[in-house]
C-alpha positions as CSV (number, residue, x, y, z in Angstrom):
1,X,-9.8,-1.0,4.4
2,X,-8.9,-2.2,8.1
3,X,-5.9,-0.9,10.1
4,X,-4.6,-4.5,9.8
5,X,-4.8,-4.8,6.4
6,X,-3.6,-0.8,6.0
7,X,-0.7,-2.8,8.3
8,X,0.0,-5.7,6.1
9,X,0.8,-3.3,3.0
10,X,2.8,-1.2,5.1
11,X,4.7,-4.3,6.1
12,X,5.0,-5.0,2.9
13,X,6.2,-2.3,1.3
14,X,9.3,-1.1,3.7
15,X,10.8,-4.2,2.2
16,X,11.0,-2.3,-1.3
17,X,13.6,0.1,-2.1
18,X,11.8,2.8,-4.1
19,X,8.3,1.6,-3.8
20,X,7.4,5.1,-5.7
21,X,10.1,4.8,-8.1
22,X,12.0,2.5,-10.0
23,X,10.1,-0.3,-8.3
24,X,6.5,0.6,-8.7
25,X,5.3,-2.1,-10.3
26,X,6.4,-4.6,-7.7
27,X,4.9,-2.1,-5.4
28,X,1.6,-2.4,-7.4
29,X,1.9,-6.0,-7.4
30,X,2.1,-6.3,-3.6
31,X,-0.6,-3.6,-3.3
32,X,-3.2,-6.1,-5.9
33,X,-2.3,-9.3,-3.7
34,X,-3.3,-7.9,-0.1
35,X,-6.4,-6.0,-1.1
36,X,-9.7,-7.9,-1.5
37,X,-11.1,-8.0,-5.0
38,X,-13.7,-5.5,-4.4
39,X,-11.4,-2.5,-4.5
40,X,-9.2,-0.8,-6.6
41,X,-5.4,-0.7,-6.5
42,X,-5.2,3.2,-6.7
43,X,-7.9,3.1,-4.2
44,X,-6.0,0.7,-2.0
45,X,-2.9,3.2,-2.6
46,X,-4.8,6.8,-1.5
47,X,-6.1,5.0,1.3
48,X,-2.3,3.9,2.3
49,X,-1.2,7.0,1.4
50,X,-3.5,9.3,3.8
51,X,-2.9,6.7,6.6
52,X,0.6,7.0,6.5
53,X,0.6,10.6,6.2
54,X,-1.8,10.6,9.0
55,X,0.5,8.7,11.2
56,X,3.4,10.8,10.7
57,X,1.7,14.4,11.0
């Protein structure tokens, strides 16, 4: 995945309140429309996931 699109996600997703709670499956949803069709959501989601944690280390 690119930085921009790791960017558009993260865009995306400070607009939900509780991405990894009560409003997963919107988060999900977002995560399945920006992510080309060769790769998996949860993929899509560990890859977010380590960039952000990378970001604030």
């Amino acid at each position: 995945m690119t930085l921009e699109e790791l960017r558009k996600i993260d865009h995306a997703v400070q607009k939900i309140p509780y991405p990894f709670g009560r409003n997963y499956l919107a988060f999900r949803t977002i995560i399945r429309g920006l992510i080309d069709s060769g790769q998996s959501v949860t993929g899509a989601i560990r890859q977010y996931a380590d960039w952000k944690y990378r970001m604030h280390k």
